[in-house]
N, C-alpha and C positions, 0 to 999 in steps of 0.2 A: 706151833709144834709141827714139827713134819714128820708125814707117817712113814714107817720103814716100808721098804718093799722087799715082798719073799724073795730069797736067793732063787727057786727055781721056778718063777715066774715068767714065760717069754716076752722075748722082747717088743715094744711095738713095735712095728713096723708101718712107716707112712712113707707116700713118695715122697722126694723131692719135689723143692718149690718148681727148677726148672724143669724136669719130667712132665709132672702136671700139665707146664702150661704146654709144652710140646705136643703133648697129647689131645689137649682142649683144642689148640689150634688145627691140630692134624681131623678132629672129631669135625671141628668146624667149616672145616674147607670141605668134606666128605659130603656134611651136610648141604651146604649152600650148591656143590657143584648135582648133588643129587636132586635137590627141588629145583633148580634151573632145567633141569634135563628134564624133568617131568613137564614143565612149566614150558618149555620149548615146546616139547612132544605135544603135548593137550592141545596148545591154541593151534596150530595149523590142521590137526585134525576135525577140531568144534568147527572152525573158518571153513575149509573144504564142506565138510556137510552142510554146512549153511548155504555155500553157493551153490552147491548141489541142487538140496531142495527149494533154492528161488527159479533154477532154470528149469526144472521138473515142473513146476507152478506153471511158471511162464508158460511153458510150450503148451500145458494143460489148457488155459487162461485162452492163450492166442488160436488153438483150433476151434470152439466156438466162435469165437471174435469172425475169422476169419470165413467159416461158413455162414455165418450172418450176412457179413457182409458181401457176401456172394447171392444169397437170397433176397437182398434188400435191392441191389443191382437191377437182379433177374425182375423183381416187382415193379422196379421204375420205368423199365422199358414197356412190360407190358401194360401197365396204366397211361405208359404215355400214350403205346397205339391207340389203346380203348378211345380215351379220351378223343386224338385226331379223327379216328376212322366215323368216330359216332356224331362228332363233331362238324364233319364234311358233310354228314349225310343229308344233304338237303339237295330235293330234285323238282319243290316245287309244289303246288296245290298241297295235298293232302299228304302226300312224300315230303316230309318236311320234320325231321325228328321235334323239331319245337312246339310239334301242335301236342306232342304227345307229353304227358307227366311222367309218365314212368321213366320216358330216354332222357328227358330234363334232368333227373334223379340222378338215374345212372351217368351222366354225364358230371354231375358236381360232385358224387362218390369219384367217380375216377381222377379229378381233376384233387382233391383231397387227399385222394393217394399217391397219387404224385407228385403234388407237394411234402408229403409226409417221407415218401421213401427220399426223394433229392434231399431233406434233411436229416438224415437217418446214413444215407451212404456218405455224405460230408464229413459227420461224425463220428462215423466208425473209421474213415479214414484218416481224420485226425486222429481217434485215438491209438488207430495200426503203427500210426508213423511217428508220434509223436513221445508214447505211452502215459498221456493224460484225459481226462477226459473233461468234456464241458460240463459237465454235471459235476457235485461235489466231492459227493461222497460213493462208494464201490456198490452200495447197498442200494442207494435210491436212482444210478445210475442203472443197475441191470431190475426196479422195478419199474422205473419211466419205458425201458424196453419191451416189456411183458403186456402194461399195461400198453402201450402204446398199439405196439402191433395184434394185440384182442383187438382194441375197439377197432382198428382200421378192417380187421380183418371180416368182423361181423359187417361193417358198413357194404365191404366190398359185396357178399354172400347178401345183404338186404338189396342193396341194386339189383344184382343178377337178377333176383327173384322175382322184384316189381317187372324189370323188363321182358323177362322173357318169355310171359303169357300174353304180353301185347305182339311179341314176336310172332307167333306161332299162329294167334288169331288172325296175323295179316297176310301170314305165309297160306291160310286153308282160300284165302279171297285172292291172290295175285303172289305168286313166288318172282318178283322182280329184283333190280338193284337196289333198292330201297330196304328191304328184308335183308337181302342175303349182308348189305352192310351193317344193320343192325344186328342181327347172331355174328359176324364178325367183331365186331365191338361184344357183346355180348363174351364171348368165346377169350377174347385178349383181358377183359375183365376177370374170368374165370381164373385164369394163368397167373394173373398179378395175385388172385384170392391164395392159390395154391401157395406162393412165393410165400406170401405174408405171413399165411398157417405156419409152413414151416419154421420160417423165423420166429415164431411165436412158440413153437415147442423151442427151441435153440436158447432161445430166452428166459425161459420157464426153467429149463438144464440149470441157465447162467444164477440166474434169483435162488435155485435153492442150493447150488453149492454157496453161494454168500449167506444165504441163511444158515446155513450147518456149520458154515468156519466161525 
């Protein structure tokens, strides 16, 4: 049976099939050109801050780097003198830094330290120029550094110390060429100490911005 319908009922009213799709399509192009345009917009701005903050890093990263290795330089030369000056000093009988233990000492601290900084400024020159480093990992390459440059640097400051009361002893009996090269060595020891210290804070900076990040 079909139901009547009331005379003053309005009418439906539905679009058209083709309107419709008109529509859909006109919504849908709206759509798609509107998320492309967002989706354009977004990645080149995510992208720029990203290389933003790697060159900010970087340049952060690289002035440490760089004053190390400036300090590490500065400690090879001075331990090399120490080492030569202290090394030459032999004049003979009892002038002879070999009879002595303490410039023996100081002589194999310096010679330690100069081997240490010559591998130390190698490396941080590979890693200036290369931007990798012989060590593996970020973490345990800036604690090899920290640790390193402590212990060199107490060695260096334990020399001094042994020597320089033999110095002073020999200086109140004859102030000759024998003394004044021994506090020469003594002195270029001191400098290479200074160098290493400082690298040693530098490094310490370096370990704990890698521990915080």
């Amino acid at each position: 049976m079909s139901k009547s319908v009331p005379a003053d009922a309005p009418p439906s009213v539905a679009p058209a099939p083709e309107a419709a799709a008109v529509d859909g399509g006109v919504a849908a192009e709206h759509d798609e050109s509107a998320g492309g345009g967002v989706a354009e917009n977004d990645e080149p701005a995510a992208g720029g801050g990203g290389v933003r903050s790697m060159v900010e890093r970087w340049k952060m990263e690289a002035a440490p780097a760089r004053a190390r290795l400036v300090l590490r330089a500065l400690a090879w030369l001075f331990s090399l003198l120490a080492l030569i000056v202290m090394a030459s000093n032999q004049h003979g009988d009892s002038q002879d830094f070999r009879q002595y233990p303490e410039y023996n000492y100081c002589l194999g601290i310096s010679i330690l330290a100069w081997l240490y900084a010559t591998a130390q400024v190698l490396r941080d020159a590979h890693r200036l120029g290369s931007g990798r480093d012989l060590i593996g990992t970020r973490k345990a390459s800036a604690l090899v550094d920290f640790a390193g440059d402590q212990v060199v640097a107490y060695l260096m400051i334990s020399g001094m110390s042994a020597a320089a009361p033999v110095t002073d002893y020999l200086r109140q009996k004859a102030d000759n060429l024998f003394t004044d090269s021994a506090a020469a060595a003594i002195s270029m020891a001191f400098f290479a100490f200074v160098a290493i210290g400082l690298s040693a804070l530098v490094s310490g900076y370096s370990l704990s911005m890698e521990v915080l990040v």
